[in-house]
C-alpha positions as CSV (number, residue, x, y, z in Angstrom):
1,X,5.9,-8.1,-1.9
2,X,2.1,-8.6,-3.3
3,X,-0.4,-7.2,-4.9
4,X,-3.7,-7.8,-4.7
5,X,-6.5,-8.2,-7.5
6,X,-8.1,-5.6,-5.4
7,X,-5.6,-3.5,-6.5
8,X,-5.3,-1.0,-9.2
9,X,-2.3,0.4,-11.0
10,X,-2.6,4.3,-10.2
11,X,-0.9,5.6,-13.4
12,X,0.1,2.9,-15.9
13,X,3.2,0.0,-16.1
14,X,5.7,2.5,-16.1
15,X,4.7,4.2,-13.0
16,X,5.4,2.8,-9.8
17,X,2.5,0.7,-8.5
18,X,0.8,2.0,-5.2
19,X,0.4,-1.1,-2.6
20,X,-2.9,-1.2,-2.3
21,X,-4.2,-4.5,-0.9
22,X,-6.7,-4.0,2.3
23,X,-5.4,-6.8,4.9
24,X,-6.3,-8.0,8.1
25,X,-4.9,-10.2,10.5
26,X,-7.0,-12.4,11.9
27,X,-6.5,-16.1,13.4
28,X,-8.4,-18.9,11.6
29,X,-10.3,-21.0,14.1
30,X,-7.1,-20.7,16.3
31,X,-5.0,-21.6,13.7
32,X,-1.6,-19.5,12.7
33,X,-2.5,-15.9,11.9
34,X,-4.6,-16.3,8.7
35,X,-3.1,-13.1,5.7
36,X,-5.2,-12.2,2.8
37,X,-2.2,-11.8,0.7
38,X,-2.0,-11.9,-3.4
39,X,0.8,-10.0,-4.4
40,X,1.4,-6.4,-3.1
41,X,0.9,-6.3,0.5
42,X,0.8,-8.1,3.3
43,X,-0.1,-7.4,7.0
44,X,1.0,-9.7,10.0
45,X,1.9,-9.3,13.8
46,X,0.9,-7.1,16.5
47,X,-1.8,-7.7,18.9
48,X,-4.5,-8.2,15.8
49,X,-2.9,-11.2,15.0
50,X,-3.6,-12.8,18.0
51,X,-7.0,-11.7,18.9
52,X,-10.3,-13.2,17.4
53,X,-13.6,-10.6,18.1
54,X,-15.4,-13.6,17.4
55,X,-14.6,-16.9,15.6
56,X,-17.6,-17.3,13.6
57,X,-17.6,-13.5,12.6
58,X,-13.6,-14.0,11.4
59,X,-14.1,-17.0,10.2
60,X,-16.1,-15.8,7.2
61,X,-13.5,-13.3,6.6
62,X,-10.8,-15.3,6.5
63,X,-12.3,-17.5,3.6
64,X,-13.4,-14.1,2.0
65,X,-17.3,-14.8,2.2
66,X,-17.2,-11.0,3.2
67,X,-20.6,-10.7,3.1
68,X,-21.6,-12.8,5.7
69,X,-18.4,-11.3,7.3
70,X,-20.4,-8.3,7.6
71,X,-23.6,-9.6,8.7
72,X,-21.7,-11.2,11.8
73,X,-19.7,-8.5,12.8
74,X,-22.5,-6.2,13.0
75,X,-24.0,-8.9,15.2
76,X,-20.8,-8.4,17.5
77,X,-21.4,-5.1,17.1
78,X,-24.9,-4.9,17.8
79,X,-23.9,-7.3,21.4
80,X,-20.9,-4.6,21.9
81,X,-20.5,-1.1,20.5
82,X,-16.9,-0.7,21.4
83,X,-15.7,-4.1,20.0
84,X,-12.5,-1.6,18.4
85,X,-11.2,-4.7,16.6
86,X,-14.4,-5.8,15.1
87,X,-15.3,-2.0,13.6
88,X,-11.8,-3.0,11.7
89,X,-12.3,-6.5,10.8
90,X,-16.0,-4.8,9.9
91,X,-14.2,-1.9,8.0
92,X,-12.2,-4.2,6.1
93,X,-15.3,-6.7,4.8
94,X,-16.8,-3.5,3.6
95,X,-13.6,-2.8,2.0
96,X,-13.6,-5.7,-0.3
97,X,-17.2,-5.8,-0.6
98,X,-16.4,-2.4,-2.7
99,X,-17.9,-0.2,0.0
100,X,-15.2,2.7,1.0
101,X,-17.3,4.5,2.9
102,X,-18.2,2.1,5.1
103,X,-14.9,1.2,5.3
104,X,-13.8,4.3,6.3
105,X,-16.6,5.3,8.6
106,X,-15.3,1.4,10.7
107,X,-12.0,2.1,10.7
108,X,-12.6,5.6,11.5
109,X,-15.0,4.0,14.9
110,X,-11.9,1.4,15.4
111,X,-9.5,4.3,15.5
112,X,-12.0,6.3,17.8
113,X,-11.9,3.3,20.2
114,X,-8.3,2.8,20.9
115,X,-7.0,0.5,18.5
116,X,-3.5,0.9,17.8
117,X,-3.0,-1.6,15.1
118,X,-0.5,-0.6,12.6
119,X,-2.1,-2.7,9.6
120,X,-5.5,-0.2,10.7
121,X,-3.5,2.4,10.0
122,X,-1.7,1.0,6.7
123,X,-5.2,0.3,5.6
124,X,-6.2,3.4,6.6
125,X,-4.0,5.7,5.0
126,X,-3.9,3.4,1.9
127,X,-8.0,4.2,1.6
128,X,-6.8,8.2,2.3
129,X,-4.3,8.0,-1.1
130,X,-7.4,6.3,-2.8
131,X,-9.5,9.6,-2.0
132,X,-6.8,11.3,-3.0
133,X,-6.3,12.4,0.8
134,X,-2.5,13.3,0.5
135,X,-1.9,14.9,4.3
136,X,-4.5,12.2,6.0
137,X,-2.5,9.7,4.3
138,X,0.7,10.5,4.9
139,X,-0.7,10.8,8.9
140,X,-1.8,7.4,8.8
141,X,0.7,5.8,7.1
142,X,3.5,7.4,9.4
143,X,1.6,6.0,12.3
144,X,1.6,2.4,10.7
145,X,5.4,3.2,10.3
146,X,6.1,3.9,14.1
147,X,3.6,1.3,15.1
148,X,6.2,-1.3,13.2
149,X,9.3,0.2,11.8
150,X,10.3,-2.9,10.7
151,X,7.1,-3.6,7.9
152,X,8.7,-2.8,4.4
153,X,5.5,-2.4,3.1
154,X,4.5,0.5,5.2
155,X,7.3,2.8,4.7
156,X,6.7,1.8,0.6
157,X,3.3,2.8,1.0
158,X,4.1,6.4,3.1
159,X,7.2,7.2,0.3
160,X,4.6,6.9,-2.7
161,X,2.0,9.1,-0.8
162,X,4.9,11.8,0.1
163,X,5.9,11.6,-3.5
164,X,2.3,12.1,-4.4
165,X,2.3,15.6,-2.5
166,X,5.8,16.5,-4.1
167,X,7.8,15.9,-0.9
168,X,10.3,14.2,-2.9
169,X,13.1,14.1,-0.6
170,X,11.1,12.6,2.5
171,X,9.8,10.0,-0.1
172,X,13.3,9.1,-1.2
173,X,14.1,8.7,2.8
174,X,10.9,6.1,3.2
175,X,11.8,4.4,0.1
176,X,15.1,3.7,0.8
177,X,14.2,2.4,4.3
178,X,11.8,0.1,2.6
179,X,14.7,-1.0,0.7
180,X,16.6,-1.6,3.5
181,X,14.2,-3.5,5.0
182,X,13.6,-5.6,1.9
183,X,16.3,-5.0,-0.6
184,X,15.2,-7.7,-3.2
185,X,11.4,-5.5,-4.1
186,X,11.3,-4.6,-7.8
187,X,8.2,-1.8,-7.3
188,X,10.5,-0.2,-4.6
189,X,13.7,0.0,-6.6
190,X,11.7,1.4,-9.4
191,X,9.8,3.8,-7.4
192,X,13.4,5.0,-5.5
193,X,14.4,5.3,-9.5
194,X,11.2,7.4,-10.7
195,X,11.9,9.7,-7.4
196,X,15.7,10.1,-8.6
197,X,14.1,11.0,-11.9
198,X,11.7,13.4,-10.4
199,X,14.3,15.0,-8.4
200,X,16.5,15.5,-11.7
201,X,18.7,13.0,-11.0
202,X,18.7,11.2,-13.9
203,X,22.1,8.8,-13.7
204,X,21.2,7.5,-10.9
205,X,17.7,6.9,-11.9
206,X,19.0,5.2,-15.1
207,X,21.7,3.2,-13.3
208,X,18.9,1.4,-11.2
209,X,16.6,0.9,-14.0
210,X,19.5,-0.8,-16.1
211,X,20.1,-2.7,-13.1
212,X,16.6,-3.8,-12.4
213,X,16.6,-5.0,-15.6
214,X,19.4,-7.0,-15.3
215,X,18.1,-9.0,-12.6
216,X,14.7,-8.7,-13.3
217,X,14.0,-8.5,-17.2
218,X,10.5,-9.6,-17.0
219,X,10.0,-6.3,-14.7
220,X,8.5,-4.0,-17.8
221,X,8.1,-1.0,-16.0
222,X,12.1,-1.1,-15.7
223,X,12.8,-1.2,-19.1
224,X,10.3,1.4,-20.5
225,X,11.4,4.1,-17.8
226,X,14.8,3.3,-19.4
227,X,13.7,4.2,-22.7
228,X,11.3,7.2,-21.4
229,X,14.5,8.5,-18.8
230,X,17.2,8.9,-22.3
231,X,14.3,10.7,-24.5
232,X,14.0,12.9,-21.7
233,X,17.7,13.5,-21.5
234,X,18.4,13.5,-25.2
235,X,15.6,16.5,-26.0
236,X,16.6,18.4,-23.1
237,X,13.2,18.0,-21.7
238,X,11.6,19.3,-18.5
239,X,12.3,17.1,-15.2
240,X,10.2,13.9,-14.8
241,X,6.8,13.6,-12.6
242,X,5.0,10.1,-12.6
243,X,2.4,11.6,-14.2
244,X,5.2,12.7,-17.1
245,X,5.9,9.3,-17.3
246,X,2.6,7.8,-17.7
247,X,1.7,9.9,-20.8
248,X,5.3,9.6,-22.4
249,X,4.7,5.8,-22.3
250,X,0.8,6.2,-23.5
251,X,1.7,8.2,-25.9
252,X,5.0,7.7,-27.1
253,X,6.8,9.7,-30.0
């Protein structure tokens, strides 16, 4: 999977990392479908993929000159109002020009208009968890899910945002089908581990943090839920949130 440098991690290391890298599919001049991936998430397929709103407008967001991205797609826009696709490819230049509420406000039009795009909605519901949005998130993001049951990264996305409203066995079910998808993802084995740990389930959160390790030892967020998972269970403590987890490992005893 990928994360982006737009990215952030939500808690710290030891958390699970949300997937928050805006995408858009667009084609490059014609060209295969053109990702902005980095190292969290990626969005391909569906009809976006194969439709340009216009090839100058796109072609300044595919080589991330987002600025200019903006300027021509409010050109498009200005020529036609319900261009659906360009309000999103306009949402998402905003986006990583650091304006979210323009972002929201275009994907908001681009979902007004019809566009049934599941990376719109993965977008848009990962924007939601940013504003801290839980129920508007999880909306989105189970849209993106049905739209393409077969993305790993969107049912990653809709487990963290259920296991952000404490609906920790729904999150466990999304999890798991993002494992299924894609078994060989280090965030989503530790996140399905920090859920087991939430729920009180600590040997089995243990057992795939020790494996994780195993296969993954440069994965650090493995190895210091190990540590924070037996001083839990050792002292008797209170079961685990993410949040738990975060100050155990910035402050540790």
């Amino acid at each position: 999977m990928i994360e982006s440098t737009f990215q952030r991690l939500v808690r710290n290391l030891a958390a699970s990392r949300p997937r928050r890298q805006r995408y858009v599919v667009v084609l490059f001049l014609g060209a295969a479908a053109l990702l902005v991936p980095v190292t969290l998430l990626q969005a391909a397929s569906s009809a976006a993929s194969e439709a340009v709103c216009n090839v100058n407008a796109d072609y300044a967001l595919g080589v991330e000159d987002y600025p200019e991205a903006i300027r021509l797609h409010e050109k498009v826009l200005r020529q036609d109002p319900n261009d659906a696709l360009a309000h999103y490819h306009l949402g998402y230049a905003y986006g990583m020009n650091h304006d979210a509420a323009a972002e929201l406000r275009e994907y908001h039009r681009a979902r007004d208009l019809g566009l049934r795009e599941w990376d719109l909605f993965l977008n848009l519901g990962l924007l939601y968890m940013e504003r801290h949005e839980l129920p508007d998130a999880i909306n989105a993001l189970t849209i993106a899910t049905k739209l393409n049951p077969q993305r790993s990264e969107t049912h990653f996305n809709l487990s963290l945002a259920y296991e952000r409203a404490g609906l920790l066995p729904e999150a466990r079910r999304e999890i798991l089908a993002s494992l299924t998808l894609e078994p060989d993802q280090p965030d989503a084995q530790n996140t399905l581990a920090v859920i087991y740990a939430e729920m009180g389930n600590y040997q089995d959160a243990r057992a795939v943090w020790v494996k994780l390790t195993s296969t993954d030892p440069a994965y650090l967020p493995a190895r210091k839920n190990v540590a924070i998972v037996d001083r839990v269970v050792t002292d008797g403590g209170s079961p685990l949130r993410l949040n738990t987890i975060a100050e155990l490992t910035e402050n540790p005893r």
